[in-house]
C-alpha positions in Angstrom: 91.0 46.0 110.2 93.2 48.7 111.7 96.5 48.5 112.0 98.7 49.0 115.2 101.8 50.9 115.9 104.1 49.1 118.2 106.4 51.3 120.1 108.6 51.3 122.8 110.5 48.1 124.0 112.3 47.1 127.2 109.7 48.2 130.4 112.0 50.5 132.4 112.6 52.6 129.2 109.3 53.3 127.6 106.4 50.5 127.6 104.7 49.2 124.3 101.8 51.2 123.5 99.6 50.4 121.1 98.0 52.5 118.4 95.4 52.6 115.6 95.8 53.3 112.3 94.0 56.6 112.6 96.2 57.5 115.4 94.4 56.5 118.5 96.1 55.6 121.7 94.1 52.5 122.7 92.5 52.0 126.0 90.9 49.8 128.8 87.6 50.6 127.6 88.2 50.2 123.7 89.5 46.8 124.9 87.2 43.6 123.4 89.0 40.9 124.4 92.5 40.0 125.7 94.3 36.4 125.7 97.9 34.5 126.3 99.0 32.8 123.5 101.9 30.3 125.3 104.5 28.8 123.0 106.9 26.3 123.1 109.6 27.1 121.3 109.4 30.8 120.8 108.3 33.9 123.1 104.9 33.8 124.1 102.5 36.3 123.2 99.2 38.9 124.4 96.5 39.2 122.2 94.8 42.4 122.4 91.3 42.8 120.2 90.1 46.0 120.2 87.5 48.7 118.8 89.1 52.2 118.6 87.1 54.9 119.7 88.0 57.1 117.7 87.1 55.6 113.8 85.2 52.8 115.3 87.3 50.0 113.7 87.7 46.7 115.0 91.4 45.4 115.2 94.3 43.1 117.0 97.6 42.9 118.0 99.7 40.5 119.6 102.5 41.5 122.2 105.3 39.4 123.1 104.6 38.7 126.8 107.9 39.8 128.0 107.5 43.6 126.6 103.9 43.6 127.7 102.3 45.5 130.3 98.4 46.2 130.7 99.0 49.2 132.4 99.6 50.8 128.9 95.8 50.6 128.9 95.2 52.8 131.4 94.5 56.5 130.3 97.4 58.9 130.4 96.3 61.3 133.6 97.2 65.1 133.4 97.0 65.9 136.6 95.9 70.1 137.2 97.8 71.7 140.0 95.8 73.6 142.6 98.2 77.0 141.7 96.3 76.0 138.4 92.9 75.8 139.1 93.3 79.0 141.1 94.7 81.1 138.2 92.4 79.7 135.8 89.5 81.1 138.1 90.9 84.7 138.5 91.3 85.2 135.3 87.2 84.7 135.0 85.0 84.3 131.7 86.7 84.7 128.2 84.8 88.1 126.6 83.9 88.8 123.3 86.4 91.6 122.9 89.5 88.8 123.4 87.7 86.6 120.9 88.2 89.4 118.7 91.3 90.6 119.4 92.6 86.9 119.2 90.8 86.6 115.7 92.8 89.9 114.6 95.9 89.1 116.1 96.0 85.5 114.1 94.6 87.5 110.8 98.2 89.6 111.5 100.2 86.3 112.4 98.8 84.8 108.6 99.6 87.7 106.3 103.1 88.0 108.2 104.0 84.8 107.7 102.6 85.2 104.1 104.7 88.5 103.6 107.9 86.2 104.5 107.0 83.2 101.9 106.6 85.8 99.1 110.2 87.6 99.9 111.8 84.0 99.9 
């Protein structure tokens, strides 16, 4: 069963997020279940039972209902700016003459940082 990183705390600062073991941020549609756990005497709690997407496991987590809010499973959106999409057209298909200068340039990048390991 995977275990889940719980982070955040009050809701105005940063909500609770929760996580697989592998690393996966867990959303609406790796969502099994969900339930309210009401108690008594202590804070009350959501169940969330999920199966990441990611490694496939099956887990839960329960989230005291105060810190809770389901719009942590919504899926972070990266919005792209129209200045964006415009630049990203001009500058037109990638050529196999950058790949290759790319590849050199990291080859370069490697043995310098190499070069500087060895003099330390």
């Amino acid at each position: 069963m995977c275990r889940l990183l719980l982070t955040g705390g009050y809701r105005n600062i940063s909500p609770t997020i929760i996580k697989c073991s592998c690393g996966h941020r867990i959303v609406r549609k790796d969502v099994i279940q969900t339930g309210l756990y009401l108690s008594v005497l202590g804070p009350s709690f959501v169940y969330v039972r999920y199966r990441c997407g990611r490694c496939k496991r099956v887990g839960e987590k329960l989230v005291e209902q105060e810190t809770w809010d389901p719009s942590v499973l919504q899926p972070v959106r990266r919005g792209v700016n129209e200045s964006d999409l415009r630049r990203f057209a001009e500058m037109g298909e990638i050529t196999p003459e950058e790949v290759i200068d790319f590849h050199y340039s990291l080859e370069r990048l490697t043995a310098d940082s190499e070069e500087e390991a060895r003099q330390l």
